[in-house]
C-alpha positions as CSV (number, residue, x, y, z in Angstrom):
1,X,-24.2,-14.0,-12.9
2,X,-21.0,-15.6,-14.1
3,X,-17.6,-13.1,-13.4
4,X,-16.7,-11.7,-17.5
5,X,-14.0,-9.2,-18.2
6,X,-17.3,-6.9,-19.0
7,X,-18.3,-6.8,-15.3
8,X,-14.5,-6.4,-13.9
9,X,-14.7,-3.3,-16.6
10,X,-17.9,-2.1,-15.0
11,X,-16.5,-2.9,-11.2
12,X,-13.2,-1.0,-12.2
13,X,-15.1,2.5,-13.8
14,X,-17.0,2.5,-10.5
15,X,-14.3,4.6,-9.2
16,X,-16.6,7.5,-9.8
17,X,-19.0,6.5,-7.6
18,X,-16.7,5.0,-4.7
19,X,-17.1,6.7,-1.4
20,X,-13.2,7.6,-0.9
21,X,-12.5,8.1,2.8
22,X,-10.3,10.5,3.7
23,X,-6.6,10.2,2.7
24,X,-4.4,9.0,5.0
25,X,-1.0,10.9,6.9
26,X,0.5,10.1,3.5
27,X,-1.9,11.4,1.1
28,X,-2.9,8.4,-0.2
29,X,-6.6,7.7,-1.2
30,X,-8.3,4.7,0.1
31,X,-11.5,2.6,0.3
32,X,-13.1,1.5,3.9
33,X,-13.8,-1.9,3.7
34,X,-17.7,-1.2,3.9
35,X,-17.8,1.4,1.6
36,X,-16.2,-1.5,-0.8
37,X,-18.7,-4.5,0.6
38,X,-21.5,-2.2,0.2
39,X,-20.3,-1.6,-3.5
40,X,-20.0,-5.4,-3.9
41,X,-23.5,-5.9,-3.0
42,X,-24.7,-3.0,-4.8
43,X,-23.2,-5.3,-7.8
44,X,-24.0,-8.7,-6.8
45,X,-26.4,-9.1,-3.8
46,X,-25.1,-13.0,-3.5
47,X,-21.8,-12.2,-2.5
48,X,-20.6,-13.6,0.5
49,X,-16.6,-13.1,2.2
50,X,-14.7,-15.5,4.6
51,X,-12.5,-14.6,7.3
52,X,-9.9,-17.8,7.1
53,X,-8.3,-19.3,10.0
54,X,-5.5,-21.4,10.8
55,X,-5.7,-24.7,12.4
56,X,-6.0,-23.2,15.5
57,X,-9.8,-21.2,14.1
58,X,-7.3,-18.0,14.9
59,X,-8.1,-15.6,12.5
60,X,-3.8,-15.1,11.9
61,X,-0.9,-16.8,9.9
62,X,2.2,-16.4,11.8
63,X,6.0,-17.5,10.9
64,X,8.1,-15.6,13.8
65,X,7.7,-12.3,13.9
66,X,5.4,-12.4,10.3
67,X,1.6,-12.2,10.7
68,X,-0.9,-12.3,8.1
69,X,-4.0,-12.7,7.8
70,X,-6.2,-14.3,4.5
71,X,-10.1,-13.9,3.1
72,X,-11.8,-15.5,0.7
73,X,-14.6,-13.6,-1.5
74,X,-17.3,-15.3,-3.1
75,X,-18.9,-12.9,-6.1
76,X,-20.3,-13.2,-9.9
77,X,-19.8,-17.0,-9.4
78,X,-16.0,-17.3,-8.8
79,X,-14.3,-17.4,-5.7
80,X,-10.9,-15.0,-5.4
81,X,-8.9,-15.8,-1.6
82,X,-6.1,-12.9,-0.8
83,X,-3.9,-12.3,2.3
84,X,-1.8,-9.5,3.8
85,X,0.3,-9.0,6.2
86,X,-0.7,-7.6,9.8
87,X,0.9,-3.7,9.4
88,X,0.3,-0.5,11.5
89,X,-1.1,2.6,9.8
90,X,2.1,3.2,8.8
91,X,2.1,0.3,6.4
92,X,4.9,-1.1,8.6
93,X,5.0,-5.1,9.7
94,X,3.8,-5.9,13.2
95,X,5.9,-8.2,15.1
96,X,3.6,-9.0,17.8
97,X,0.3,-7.9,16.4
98,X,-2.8,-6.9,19.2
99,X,-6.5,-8.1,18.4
100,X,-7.3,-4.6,17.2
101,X,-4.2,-4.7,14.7
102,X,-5.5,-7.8,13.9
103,X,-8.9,-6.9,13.5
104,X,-7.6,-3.9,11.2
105,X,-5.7,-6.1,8.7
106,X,-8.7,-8.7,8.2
107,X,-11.1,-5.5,6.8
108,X,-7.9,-3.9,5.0
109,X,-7.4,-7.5,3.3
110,X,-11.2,-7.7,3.1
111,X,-11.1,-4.4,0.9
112,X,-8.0,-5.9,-1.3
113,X,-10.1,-8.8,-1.8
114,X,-12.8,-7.6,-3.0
115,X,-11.0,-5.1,-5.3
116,X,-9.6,-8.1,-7.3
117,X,-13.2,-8.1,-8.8
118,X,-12.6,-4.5,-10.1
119,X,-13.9,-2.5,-7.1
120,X,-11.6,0.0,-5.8
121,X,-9.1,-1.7,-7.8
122,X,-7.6,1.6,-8.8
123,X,-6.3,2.5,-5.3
124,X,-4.0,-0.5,-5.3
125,X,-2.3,0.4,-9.0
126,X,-0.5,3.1,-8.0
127,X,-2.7,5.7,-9.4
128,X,-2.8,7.3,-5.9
129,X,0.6,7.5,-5.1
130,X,2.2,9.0,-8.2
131,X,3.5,12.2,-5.7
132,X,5.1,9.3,-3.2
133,X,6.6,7.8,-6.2
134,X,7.9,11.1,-7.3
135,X,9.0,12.4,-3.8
136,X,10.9,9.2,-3.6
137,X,12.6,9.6,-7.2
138,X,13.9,13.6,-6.0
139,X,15.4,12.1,-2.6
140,X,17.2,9.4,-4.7
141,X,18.8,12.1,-6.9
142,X,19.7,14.0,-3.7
143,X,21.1,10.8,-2.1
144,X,22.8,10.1,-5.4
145,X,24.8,13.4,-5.6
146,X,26.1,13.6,-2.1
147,X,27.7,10.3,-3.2
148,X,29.4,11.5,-5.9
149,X,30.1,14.3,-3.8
150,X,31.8,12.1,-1.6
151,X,33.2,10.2,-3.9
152,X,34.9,13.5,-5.5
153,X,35.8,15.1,-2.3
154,X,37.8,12.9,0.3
155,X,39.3,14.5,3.9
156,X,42.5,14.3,1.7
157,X,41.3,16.2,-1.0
158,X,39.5,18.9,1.4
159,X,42.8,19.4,3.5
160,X,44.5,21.4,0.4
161,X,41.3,23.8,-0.3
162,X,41.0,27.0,0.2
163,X,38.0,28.7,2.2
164,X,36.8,30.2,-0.9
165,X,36.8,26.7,-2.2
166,X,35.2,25.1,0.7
167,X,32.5,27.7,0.4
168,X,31.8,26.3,-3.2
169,X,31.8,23.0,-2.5
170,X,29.4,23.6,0.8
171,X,27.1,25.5,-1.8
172,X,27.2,22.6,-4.5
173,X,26.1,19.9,-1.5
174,X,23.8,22.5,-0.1
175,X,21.6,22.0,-3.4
């Protein structure tokens, strides 16, 4: 079976049927990395992953304090390789990464890979964190008006108010 846009269509409209774990302390939606393998197979039963290693056979990249790790996926004919970075649950870079965090990244990478066939593929477009995106957008307009606040209102331009006024302008940065 040879990869076609047809079966990244099909792999992609699986979402339906994708056992979503539970979300995470963010709220974001994500595949296991079985759940995902098991959807691979359940599409093409020849599909085979990698775990790549350096030139040491250690299953991590490193540059300093960056670690990543890399897979390769075999499926529908054509072979796709991805990496990521060793992170924490709290998507944060590890700078001296255990075996277990280590261990962690290769099946979270494991999952990316295979969702550049389609699979899961959904999860990584942003679709999942539309009310991060949004949270993030309202704390920018917040961060934005207490600078023009700031901007307005100096120590020398405070000194002259009154209390009423200083009550106001408390008020207005209170929003």
């Amino acid at each position: 079976m040879k990869f076609s846009k047809e079966i990244f269509i099909k792999n992609y409209n699986l979402e339906e049927t994708l056992k979503v774990s539970e979300k995470n302390y963010q709220g974001i939606k994500y595949i296991s990395w079985a759940n995902a393998y098991k959807m691979l197979l359940e599409q093409d039963e020849n599909a085979t992953y990698e775990v790549l290693e350096d030139e040491n056979g250690f299953p991590c990249f490193s540059r300093g304090e960056s670690h990543f790790v890399k897979t390769s996926v075999t499926a529908f004919g054509l072979t796709k390789k991805m990496f990521l970075p060793v992170m924490d649950n709290k998507f944060k870079a590890v700078p001296n990464p255990n075996s277990r965090q280590i261990g962690d990244a290769i099946m979270r990478c494991l999952a990316k890979n295979i969702s550049m066939f389609g699979i899961g593929l959904s999860f990584y477009t942003g679709e999942d964190i539309q009310h991060v995106i949004e949270e993030n957008k309202r704390i920018m307009a917040a961060v934005e008006s207490i600078i023009k606040l700031t901007d307005e209102y100096t120590k020398e331009t405070l000194k002259n108010k009154s209390l009423e006024d200083l009550k106001k302008i408390y008020m207005e940065v209170k929003k």
